[in-house]
Structures are given as C-alpha cells and as structure tokens.
VOPAVO-926906 format. One record per atom (N, C-alpha, C): residue in three letters; x, y, z. Coordinates in pm, whole numbers, plus 50000, padded with zeros to 5 digits. Each point is the difference from the previous one (the first is absolute). Example, Ala and Ser with C-alpha at 12.3 -4.5 7.8 and 13.67 -1.06 7.14 Angstrom:
BEGIN
ALA513194943150780
ALA499115011950000
ALA500905012050000
SER499655010549928
SER500825011950006
SER499235010950073
END
This chain:
BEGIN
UNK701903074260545
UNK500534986449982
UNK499124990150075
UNK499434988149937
UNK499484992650053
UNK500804988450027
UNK499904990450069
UNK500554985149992
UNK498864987350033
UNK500604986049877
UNK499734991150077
UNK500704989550010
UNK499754989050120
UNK501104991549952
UNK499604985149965
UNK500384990849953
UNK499894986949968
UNK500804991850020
UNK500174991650088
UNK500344989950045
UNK500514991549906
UNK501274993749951
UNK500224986049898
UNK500934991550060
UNK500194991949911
UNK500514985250068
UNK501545005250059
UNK500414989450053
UNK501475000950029
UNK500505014050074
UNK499015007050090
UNK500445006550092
UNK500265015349916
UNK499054998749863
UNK500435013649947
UNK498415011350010
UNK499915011649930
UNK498725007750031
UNK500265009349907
UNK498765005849916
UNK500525007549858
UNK498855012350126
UNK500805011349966
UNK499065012850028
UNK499155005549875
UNK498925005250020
UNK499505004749838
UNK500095013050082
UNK500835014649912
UNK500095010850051
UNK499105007049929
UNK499205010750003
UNK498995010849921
UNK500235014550043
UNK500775004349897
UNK500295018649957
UNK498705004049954
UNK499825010950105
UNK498775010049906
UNK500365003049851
UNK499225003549905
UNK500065005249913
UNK500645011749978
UNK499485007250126
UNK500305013449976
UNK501694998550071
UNK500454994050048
UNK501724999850033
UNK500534995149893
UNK499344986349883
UNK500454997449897
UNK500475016949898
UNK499005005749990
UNK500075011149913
UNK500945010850019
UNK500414998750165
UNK501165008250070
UNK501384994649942
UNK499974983149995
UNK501064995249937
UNK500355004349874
UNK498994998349942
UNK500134999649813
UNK500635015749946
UNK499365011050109
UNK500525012949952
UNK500985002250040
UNK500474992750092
UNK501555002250077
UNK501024992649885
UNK499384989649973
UNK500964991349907
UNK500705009749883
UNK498435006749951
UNK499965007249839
UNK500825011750031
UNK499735005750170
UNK501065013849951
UNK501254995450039
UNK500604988850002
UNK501234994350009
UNK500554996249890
UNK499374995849880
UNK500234992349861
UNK500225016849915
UNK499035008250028
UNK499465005849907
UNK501075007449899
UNK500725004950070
UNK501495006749951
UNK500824990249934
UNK499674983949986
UNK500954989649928
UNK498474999949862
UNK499385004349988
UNK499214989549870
UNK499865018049894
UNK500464993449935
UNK499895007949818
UNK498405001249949
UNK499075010749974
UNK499184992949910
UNK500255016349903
UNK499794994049881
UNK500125012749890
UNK498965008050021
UNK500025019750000
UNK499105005349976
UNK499915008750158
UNK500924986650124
UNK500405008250133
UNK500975002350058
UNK500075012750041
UNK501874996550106
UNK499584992450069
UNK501544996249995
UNK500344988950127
UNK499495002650120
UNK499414988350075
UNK499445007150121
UNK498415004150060
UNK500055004349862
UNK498415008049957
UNK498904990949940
UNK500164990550012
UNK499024987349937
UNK499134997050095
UNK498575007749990
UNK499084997250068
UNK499734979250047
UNK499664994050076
UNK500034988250072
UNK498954993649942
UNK498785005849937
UNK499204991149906
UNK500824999449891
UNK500325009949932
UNK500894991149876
UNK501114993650007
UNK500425000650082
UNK501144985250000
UNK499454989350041
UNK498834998850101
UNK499454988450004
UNK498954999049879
UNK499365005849937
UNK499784997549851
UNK500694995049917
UNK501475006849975
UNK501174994549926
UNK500504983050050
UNK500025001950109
UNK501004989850063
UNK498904989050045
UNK498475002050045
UNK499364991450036
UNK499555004650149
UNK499364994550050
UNK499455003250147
UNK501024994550103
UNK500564990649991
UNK500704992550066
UNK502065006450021
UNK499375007849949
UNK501585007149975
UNK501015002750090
UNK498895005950163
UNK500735003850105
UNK499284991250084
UNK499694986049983
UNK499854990250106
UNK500874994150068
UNK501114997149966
UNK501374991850056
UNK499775010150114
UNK500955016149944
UNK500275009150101
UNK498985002250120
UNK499144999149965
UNK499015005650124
UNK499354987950089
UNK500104985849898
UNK499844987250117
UNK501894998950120
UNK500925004749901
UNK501125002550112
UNK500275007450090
UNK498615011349996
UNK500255012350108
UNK498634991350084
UNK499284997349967
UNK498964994350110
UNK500034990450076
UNK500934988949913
UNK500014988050105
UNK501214998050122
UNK500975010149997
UNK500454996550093
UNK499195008350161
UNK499415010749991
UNK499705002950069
UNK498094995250055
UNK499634995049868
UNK498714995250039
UNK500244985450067
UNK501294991850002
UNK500344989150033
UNK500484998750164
UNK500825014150015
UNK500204999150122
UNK498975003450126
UNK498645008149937
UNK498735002950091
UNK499704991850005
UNK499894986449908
UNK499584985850023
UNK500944994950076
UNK500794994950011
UNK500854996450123
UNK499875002050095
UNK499785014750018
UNK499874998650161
UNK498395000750026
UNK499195000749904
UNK498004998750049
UNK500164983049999
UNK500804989649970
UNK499824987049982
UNK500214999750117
UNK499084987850055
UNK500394993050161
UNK500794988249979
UNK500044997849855
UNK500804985350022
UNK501535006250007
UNK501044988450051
UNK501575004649976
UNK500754996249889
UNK500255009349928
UNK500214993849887
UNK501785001850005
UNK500324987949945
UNK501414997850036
UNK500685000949869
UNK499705002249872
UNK500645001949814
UNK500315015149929
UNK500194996549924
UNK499705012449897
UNK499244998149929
UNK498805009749945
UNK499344995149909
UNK499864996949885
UNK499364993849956
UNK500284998249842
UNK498405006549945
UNK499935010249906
UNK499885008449964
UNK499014998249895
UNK498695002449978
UNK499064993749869
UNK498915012649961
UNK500245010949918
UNK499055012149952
UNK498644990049951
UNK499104998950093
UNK498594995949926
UNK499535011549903
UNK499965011950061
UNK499055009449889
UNK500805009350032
UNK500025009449901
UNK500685013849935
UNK499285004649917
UNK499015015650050
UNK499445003049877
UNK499515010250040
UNK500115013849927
UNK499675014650021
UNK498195001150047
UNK500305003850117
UNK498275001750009
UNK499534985750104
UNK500754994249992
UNK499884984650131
UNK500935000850144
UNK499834991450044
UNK500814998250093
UNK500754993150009
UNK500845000250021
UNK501344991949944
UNK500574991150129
UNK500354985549939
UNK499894989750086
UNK501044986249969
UNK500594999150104
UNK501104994950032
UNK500164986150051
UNK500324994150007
UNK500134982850067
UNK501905000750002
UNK500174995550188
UNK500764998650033
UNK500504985550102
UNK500614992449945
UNK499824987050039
UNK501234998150081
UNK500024991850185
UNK500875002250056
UNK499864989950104
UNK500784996250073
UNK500534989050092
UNK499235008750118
UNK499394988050089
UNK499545004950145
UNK500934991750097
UNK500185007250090
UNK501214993250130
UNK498834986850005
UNK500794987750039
UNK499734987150011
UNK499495000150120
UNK498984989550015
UNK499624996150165
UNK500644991150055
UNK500764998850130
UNK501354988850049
UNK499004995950096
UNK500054986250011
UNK499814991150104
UNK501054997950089
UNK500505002550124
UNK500834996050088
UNK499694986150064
UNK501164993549968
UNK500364988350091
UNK500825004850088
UNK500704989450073
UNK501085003150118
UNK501125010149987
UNK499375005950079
UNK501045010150012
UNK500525001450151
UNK499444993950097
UNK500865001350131
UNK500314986350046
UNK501225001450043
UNK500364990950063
UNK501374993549880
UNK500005006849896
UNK501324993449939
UNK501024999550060
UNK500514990349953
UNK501884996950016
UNK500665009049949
UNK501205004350121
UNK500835006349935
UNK501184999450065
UNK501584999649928
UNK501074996850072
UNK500605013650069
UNK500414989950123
UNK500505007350152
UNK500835015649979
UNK500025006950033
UNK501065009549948
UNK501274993750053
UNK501045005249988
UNK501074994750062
UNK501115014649981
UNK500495003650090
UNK500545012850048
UNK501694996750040
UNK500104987050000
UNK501594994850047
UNK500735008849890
UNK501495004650064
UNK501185004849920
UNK501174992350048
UNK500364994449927
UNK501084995350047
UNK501215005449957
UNK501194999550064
UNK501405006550012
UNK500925004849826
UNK499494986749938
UNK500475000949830
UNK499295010350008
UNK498834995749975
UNK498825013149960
UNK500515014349993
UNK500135002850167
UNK500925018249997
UNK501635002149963
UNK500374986949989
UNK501525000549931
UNK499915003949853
UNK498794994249934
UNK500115000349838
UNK499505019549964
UNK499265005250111
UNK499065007149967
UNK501845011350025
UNK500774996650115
UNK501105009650032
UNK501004999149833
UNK499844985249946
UNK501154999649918
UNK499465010649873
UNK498645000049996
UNK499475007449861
UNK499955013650039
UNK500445001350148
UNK499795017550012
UNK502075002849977
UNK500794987150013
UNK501395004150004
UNK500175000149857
UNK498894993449884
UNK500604995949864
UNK499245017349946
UNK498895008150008
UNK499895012650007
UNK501175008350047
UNK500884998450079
UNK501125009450030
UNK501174996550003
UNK500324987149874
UNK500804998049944
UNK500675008649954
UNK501455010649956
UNK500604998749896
UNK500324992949897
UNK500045007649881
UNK500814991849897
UNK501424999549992
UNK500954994149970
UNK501175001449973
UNK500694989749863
UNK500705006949945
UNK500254997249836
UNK501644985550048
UNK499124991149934
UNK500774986150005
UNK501414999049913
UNK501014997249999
UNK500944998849956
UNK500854984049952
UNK499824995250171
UNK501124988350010
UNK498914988049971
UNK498904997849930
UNK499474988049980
UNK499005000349909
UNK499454990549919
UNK498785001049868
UNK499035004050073
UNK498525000249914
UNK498845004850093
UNK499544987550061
UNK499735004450063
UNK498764990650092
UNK498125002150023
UNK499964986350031
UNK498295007750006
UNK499695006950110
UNK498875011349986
UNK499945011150089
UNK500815013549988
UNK501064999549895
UNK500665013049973
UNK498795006549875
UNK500885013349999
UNK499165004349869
UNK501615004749894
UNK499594993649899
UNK500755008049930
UNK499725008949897
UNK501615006549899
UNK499355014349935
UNK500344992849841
UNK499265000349926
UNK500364990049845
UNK499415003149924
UNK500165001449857
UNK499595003149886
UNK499174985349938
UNK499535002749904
UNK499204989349961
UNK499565002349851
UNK500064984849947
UNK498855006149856
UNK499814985649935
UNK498384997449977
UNK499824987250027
UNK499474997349834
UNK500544991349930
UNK499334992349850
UNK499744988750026
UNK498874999849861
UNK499294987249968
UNK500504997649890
UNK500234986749935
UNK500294995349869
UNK501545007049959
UNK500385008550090
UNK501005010449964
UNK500195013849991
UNK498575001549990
UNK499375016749984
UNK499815002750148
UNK500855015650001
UNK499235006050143
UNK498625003849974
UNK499075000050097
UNK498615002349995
UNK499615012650117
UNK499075001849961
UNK499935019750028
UNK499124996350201
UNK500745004450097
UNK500135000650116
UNK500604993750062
UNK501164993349953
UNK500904990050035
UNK501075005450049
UNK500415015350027
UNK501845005650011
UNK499425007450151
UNK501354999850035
UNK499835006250145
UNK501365005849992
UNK500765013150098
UNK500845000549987
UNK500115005850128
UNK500924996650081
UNK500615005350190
UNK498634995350073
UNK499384985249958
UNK499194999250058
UNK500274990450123
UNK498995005050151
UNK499924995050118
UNK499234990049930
UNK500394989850093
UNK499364987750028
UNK501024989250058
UNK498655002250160
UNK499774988450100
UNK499994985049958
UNK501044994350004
UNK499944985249979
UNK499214990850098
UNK498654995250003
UNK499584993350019
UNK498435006750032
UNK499815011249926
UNK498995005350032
UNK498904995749928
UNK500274997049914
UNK499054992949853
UNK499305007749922
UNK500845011649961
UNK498885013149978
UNK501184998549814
UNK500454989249986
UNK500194996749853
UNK499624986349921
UNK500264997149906
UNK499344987049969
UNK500744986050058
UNK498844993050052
UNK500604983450077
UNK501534998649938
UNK500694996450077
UNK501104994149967
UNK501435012149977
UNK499455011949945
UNK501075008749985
UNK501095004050107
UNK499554998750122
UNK500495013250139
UNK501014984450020
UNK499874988150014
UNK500324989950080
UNK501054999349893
UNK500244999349866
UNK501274998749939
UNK501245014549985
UNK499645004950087
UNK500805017450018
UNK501014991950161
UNK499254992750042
UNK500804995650142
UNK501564988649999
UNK500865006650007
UNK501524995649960
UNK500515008849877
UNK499545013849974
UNK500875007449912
UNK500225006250050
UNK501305007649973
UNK501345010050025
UNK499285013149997
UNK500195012150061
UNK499715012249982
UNK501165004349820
UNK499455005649908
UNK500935001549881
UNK499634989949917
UNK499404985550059
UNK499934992649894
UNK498874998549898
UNK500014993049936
UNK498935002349870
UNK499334985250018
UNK498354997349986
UNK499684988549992
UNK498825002449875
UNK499484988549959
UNK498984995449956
UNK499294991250082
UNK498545003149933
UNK499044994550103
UNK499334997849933
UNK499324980050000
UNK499144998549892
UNK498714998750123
UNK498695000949916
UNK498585002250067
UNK499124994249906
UNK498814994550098
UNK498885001749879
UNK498975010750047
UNK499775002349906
UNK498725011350051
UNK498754988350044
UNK499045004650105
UNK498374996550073
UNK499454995449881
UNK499004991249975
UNK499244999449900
UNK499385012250015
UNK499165004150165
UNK499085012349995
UNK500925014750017
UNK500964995949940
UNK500875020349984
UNK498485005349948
UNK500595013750067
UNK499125008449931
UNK500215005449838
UNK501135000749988
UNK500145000849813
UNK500094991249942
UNK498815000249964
UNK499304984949825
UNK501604999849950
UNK500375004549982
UNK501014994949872
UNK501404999350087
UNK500194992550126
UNK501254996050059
UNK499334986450120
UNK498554999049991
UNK499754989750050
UNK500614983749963
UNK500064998550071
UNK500914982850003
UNK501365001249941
UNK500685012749974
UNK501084998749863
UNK501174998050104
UNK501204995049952
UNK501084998650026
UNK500625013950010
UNK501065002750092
UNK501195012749979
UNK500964999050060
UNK500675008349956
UNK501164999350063
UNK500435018650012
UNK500505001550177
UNK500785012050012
UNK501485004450018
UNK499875010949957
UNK501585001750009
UNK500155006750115
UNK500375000750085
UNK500425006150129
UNK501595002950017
UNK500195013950039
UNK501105000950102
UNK499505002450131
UNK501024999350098
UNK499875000650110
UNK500985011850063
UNK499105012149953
UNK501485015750121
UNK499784994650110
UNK499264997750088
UNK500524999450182
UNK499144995050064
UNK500684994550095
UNK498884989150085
UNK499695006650154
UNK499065004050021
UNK499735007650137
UNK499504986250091
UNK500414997550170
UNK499104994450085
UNK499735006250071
UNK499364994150127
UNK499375008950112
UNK501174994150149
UNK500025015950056
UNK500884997150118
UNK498985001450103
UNK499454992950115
UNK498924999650099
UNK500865006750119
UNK499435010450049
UNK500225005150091
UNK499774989850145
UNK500794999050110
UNK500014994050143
UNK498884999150056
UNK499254988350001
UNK498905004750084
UNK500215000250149
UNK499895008250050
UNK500705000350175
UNK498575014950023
UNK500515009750140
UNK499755003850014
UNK499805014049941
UNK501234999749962
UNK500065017549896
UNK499545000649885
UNK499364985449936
UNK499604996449889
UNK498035002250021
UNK500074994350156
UNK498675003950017
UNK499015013850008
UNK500955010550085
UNK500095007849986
UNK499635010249941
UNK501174997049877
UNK499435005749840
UNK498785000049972
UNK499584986249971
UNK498914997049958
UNK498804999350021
UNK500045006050125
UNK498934997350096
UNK499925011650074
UNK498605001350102
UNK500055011950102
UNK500684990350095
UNK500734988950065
UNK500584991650097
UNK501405006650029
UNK500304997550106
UNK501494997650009
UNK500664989450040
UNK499304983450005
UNK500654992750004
UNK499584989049897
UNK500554992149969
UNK499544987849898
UNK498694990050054
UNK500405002050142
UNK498464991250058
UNK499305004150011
UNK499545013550022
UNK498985014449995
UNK499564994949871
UNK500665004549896
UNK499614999049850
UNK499274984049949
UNK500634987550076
UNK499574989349955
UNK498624997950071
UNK499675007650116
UNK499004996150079
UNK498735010949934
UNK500495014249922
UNK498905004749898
UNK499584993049865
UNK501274993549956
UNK499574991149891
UNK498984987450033
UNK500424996350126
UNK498884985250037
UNK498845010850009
UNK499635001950082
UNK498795011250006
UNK499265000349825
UNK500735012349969
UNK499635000449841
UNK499214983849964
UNK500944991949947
UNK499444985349943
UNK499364993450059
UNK499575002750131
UNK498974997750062
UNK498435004649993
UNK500345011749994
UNK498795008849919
UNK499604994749844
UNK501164999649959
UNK499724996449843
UNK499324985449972
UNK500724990250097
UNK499444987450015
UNK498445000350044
UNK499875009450105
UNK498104995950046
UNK499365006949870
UNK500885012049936
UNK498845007649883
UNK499764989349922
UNK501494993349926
UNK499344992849878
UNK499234990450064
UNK500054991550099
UNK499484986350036
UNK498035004550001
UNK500235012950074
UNK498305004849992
UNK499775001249861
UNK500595005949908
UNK499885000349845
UNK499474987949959
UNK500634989950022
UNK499944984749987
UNK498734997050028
UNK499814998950110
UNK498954998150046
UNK498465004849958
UNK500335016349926
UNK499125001450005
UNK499794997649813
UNK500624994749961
UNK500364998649853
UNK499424984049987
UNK500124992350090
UNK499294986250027
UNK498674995550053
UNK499465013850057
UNK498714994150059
UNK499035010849880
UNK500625012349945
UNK499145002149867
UNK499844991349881
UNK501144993949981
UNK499864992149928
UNK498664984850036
UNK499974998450102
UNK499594986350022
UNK498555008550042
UNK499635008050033
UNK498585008349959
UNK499345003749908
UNK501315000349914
UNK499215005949831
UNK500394985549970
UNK500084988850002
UNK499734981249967
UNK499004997150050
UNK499555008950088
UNK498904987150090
UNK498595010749930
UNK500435013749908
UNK498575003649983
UNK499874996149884
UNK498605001249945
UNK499505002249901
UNK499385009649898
UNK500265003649870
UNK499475010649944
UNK500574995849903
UNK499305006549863
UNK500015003549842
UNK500405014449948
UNK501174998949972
UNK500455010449941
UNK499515005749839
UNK499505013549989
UNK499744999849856
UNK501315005549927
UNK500214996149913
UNK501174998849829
UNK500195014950034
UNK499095008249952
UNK500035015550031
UNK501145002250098
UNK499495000550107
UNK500705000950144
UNK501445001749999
UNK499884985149956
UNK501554992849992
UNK501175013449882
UNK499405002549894
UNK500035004949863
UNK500455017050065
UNK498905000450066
UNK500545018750042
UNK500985000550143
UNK500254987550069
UNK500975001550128
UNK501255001749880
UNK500304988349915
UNK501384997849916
UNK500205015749965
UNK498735007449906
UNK500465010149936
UNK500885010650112
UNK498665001750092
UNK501065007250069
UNK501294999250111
UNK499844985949994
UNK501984996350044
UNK500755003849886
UNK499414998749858
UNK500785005749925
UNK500345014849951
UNK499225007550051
UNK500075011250018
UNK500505007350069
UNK500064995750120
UNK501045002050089
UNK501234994450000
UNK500414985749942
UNK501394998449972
UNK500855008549892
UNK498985007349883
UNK499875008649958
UNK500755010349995
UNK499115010350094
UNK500535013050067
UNK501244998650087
UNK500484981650067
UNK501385002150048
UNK500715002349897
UNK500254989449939
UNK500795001549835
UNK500415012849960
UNK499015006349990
UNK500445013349948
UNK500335008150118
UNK499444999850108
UNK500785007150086
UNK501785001449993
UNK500274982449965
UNK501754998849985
UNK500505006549893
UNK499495006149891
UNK499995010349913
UNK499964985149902
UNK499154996149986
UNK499684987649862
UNK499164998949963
UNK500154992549862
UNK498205003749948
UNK500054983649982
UNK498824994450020
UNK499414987950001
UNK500884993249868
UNK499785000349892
UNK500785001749871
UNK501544995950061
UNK500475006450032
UNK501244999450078
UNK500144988150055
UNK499544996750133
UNK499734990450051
UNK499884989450003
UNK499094998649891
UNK499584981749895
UNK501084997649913
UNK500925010349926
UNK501525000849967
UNK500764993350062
UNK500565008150138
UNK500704994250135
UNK499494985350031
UNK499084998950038
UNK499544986750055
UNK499944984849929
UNK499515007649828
UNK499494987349965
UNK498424995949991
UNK499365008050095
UNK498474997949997
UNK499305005349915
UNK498774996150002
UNK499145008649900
UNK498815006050138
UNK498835005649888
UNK499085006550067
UNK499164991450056
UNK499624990949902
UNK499154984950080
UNK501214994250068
UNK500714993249997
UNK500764993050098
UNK499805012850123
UNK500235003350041
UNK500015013450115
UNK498954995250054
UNK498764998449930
UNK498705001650055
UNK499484988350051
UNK500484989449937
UNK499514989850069
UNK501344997450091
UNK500885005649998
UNK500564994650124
UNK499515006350144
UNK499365010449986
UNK499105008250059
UNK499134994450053
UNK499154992849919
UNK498594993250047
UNK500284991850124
UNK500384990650054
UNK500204995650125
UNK499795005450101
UNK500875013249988
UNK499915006550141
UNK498875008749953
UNK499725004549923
UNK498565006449983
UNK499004996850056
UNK499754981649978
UNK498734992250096
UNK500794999750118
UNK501304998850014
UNK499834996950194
UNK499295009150021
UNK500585015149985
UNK499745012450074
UNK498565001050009
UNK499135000149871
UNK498774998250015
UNK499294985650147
UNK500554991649981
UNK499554986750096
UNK500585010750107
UNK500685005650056
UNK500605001150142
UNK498935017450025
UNK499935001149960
UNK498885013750013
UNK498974999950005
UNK499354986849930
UNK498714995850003
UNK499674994950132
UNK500924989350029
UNK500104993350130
UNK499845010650122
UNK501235003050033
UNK499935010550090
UNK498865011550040
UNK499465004749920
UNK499065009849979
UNK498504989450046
UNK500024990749940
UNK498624990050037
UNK500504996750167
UNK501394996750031
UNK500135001550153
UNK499655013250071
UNK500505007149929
UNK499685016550153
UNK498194999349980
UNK499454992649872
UNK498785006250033
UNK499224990350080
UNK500894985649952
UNK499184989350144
UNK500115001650158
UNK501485006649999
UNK500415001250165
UNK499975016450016
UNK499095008249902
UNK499455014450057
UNK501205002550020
UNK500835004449931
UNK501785007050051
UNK499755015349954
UNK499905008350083
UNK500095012950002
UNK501395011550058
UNK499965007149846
UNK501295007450054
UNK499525012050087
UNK500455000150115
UNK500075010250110
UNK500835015749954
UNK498925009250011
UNK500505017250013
UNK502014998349997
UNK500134992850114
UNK501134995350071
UNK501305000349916
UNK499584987249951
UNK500724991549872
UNK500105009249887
UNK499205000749930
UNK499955010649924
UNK500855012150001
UNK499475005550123
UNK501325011450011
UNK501404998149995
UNK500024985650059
UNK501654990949981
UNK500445000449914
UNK499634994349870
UNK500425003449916
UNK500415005049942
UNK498915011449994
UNK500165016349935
UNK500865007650043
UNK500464996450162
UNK501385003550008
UNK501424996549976
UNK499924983249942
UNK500934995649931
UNK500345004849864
UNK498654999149958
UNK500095002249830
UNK500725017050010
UNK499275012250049
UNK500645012050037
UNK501315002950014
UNK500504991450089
UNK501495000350018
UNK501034994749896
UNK499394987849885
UNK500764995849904
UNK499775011749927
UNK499115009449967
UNK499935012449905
UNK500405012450076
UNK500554993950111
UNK500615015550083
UNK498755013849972
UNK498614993150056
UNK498995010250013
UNK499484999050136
UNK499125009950047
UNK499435003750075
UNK498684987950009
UNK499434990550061
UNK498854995050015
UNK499205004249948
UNK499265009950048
UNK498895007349983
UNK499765003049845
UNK501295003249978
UNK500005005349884
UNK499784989649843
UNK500694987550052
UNK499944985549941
UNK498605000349973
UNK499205000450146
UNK498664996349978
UNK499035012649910
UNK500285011850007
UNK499555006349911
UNK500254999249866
UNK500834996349952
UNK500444994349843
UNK498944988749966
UNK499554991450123
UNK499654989349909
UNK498574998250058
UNK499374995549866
UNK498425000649965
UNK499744991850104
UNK498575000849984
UNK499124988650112
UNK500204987849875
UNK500024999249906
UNK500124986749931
UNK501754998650070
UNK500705000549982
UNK501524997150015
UNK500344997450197
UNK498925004450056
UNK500215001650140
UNK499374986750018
UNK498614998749974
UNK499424982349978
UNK500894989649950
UNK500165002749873
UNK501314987749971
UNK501444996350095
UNK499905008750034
UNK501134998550113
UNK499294991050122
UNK499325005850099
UNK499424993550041
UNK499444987749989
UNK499544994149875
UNK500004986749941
UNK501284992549978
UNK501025007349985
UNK501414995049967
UNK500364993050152
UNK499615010450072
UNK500794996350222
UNK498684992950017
UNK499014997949963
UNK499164988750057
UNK500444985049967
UNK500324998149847
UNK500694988949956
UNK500874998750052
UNK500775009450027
UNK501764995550082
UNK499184995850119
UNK499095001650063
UNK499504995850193
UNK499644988749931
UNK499594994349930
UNK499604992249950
UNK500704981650021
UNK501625010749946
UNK500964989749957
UNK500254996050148
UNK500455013250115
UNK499974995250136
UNK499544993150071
UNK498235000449960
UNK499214991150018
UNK500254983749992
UNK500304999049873
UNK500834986649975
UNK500844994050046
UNK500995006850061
UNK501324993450032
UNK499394999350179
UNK499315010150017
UNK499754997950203
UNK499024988749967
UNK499354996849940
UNK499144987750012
UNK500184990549906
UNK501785000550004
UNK500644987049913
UNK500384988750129
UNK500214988649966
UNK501074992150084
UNK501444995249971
UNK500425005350086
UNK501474999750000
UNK500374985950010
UNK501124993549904
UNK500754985950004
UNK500924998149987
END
C-alpha cells in the first residue's frame, strides 16, 4: 500500500491510496470463489465454472465491486494511521483504477482537524459559587422524603382533589367515534401530574368517587398521532375511587426511619451538609460551563462541513443503539414522537458543532499550557472506571489497547484543561 496526500480548500485532504496488483488479484479470486457456486453457465456444474469464462461471459469487470469492497476497507485503514495529518471525517470514497494486471487505486477524500487560534482564555469571569442553605431549603428536601413515605388511603367523605390519584375508566371520541387508544379501564392517575392531555386531570377535581363525568379536550397541534392533532374530544369517564396521601409525623421516629439518625436535628444537619455539597458541585459545574464557553468565543477556527456531517452521524448512532437498547426500533420511535429521520438530525447539528468547538478549544489549551497526564492520574482513573465494572485495575488496563489507553489520557488532559480555566477564572 502506498499513500499520498493532497491538501484542498476548506480544511479538507483527498488521500490517493495504491494496492499492488498482485493483492488486487488476491481480491478478484477471493471474490470469484465466493460468487462461483451462485452463476449458471451451460455445459458446467454449478460451482465448476472455471473464472476466465465467466469473466469472458460476464466481462472482465465482473468481480470488481467485490474485490474493490474487500480492499478498501483495509487498504484505507493502513492509510490512516501512515497519514500524519488528523483526520477528523469519514471518507468519501472514489475507485480511480480497477483493472486485472494493475494496481488498483483509490481516492479517499476527508476533513483534517482544524487549526484554533486561542484568544483569552485566562482570567475570565465567572459567578461566585454560593454554598448558603437555608432552613426552607432542608424543610422542602424533609417534606419530599415524608411525601416518599406517604401512605395511600382510599377517600370516601369528599370529591377529588388535586394531588390525589384516582381509579377511572375512560374512552375518548372525536366527531362521535371512539378512536383506537383512547379506553382505559381501573386506570391510576395522579391528578395534577400532567402525564394526560392539557386540561383533562383539572376537570376530574370536584367529582364524587361512583360518579360519571365527561371531559371535553383539545388535542396539541404537535400530538404525536397525525390524525387527532388539533381535533376536538370528548371523554367518558367514571370515577371507582379516589386515593390521597397520608404524610407520616415528621418528629424524631420519623427521622429515624428514614435515616441512619436518631434525632430530627441529626438528620436535618446531614441534609444541610448533603445540599451543600450539591450546591459547591453544581456552582463549579457552572462555572466551569461559563469560562468554556467564553474560551471557545474568544477562539478562532474553521470548521470543515465533513466534520460537522460525521460528529451528527455518530450522535446518531449512538442515540441509535439507546433506542433499541429500550427494546425499539427507530421506526417505532418517529411513530411515538412525531419526528422524522432528518428532523432528528438537524436537531442534532447544534450540539454536534458545540462539542466539536469545545474539544477543539480545550485540546489547543493542554497543548498551549503543556498539560500532561501524570502515571498518577491515570491510574486514578483506571481505578474509578474498574470499580464502576466491578474489575480488578490491572486487569481494566490489560483489556485496553495502547490506542484506547491514549484516548483516555487525552480525554483527563482536556478535563485538566477545563480546571485550568476555572483556577485562572475571576470570580464576581
């Protein structure tokens, strides 16, 4: 495999790749004894069709597709890594020559990482942390740990109210016609949760347990089902039973429970603690979410189209593999939602270029301020990451390549990076 490369406008670079001949010819027979058992010619068994006469029959070109698809991915990736430039795309893909007895030759055209100019990056503004808790603060945090160990208890002597849940049947028409996902039957639902359409849960509040209502609605313009968007309906509801919540005492035996404490001021003085912690994390979050930002503003650089084009794909690829992780198929999804495959994608694009701008940035910082990850650090990690996979260290690090051990390392240099920023921010 030879390479060369060429330089073009807008931050892009075409590789010209060159297959020996003689690996071309490795392809072509690999192709033919792969086909050979699919092609008919009269006069041979199947199978048995010597490779000049089908390329006689069929032409010379017969098993070119196949054998330019067995060569270029692997003649593409020896180019990748013999290139010194960084190439940040996927390529786009151009067979110059194909031909028995030549060398067979490739053009692969691809985005090079951008060159960033840094402006200011030390000394930004950034707001104060602020760590105060005040008294509401651990009261609200006690009331949501008393509304968790609530009981329910089934209402009798009064209509519902908001905040109960009740148990009700349902079945909702348009024009008059019931329409197909509209019936519910002994169904829960939390009044005021909003997990039904605007307006429905708030006209259930002043009916009788036993009683029967109707409930008119309009459907979202953006429902997800085309054919109930903007429409009028109306449901039929009964109402079997109205459950509320009984809040357990908050005192000491309440703390108790809930807690490793045994007194309520023990417990309120771990909760300040807690939101105290939580307050300096996010405020450093903040912080450090404000002075990247105002670093990747103050630099400069040209992003190439490419770039941009293969970050989206593979956010989409990975939003992807969640999807189906939830047992769904994409198909599914754009159903549920309403979206399509382009809408997805450009809603994508945004954060596609931040991420690109904030990686670019950062990375042009560790290499202006020489940020090196230490033996140290490194091992830090590797003992974090270890412990989320409940492995052995050592063993972490034997799994993973010297390519995957570098990227990491590039990953904790950018994070020193971000530190960098915020210790040589100014606080206001």
């Amino acid at each position: 495999m030879s390479l060369q490369v060429e330089k073009l406008e807008k931050g892009m670079a075409k590789l010209t790749i060159e297959v020996s001949a003689d690996d071309l010819e490795k392809a072509l027979q690999s192709a033919y004894k792969k086909q050979k058992n699919k092609i008919a010619i009269p006069g041979f068994r199947k199978g048995k069709v010597p490779r000049q006469m089908i390329e006689k029959m069929y032409g010379a070109a017969v098993f070119y597709d196949d054998a330019a698809n067995e060569l270029i991915p692997k003649a593409y990736s020896e180019a990748y890594d013999a290139c010194e430039e960084d190439i940040v795309s996927r390529p786009e893909i151009d067979v110059v020559q194909i031909e028995k007895g030549k060398p067979f030759i490739f053009t692969a055209t691809v985005a090079l990482k951008p060159e960033v100019t840094l402006g200011e990056y030390k000394g930004l503004e950034v707001e104060k942390v602020s760590t105060d808790v005040t008294e509401e603060e651990v009261l609200a945090r006690i009331q949501e740990e008393a509304e968790k160990n609530a009981r329910q208890i089934t209402v009798e002597d009064r209509p519902v109210q908001d905040g109960d849940e009740v148990i009700l049947d349902y079945e909702g028409f348009v024009d008059g016609v019931a329409f197909e996902g509209g019936k519910g039957e002994n169904y829960p639902l939390t009044i005021g949760s909003g997990s039904f359409i605007p307006g429905f849960e708030e006209q259930l509040i002043g009916v009788e347990a036993g009683a029967k209502k109707e409930i008119h609605v309009t459907f979202p313009e953006e429902y997800h089902a085309e054919e109930l968007k903007g429409k009028e309906a109306v449901f039929k509801c009964t109402v079997h039973e109205i459950k509320a919540k009984e809040l357990p005492e908050i005192d000491d035996e309440f703390a108790s429970e809930v807690s490793e404490f045994d007194t309520l001021e023990e417990y309120k003085e771990d909760i300040r603690k807690q939101l105290t912690e939580k307050k300096a994390a996010e405020g450093r979050e903040k912080q450090e979410d404000a002075a990247v930002e105002q670093a990747v503003k103050n630099a400069q650089y040209e992003l190439p189209q490419a770039m941009i084009e293969t970050q989206v794909a593979q956010m989409a690829d990975s939003f992807t593999q969640r999807i189906r992780s939830q047992g769904l198929t994409m198909e599914q999804y754009f159903q549920f939602t309403g979206l399509s495959a382009e809408k997805l994608l450009e809603d994508m694009r945004p954060q596609a270029v931040k991420s690109i701008e904030t990686r670019l940035v950062l990375e042009a910082i560790v290499k202006a301020e020489n940020i090196e990850v230490s033996d140290e650090r490194f091992n830090e990690e590797i003992e974090k990451m270890a412990g989320n996979y409940q492995m052995e260290a050592d063993k972490l690090k034997e799994y993973m390549g010297e390519k995957e051990q570098k990227q990491m390392k590039e990953d904790i240099a950018v994070q020193e990076a971000i530190t960098f920023l915020v210790e040589h921010a100014v606080e206001k």
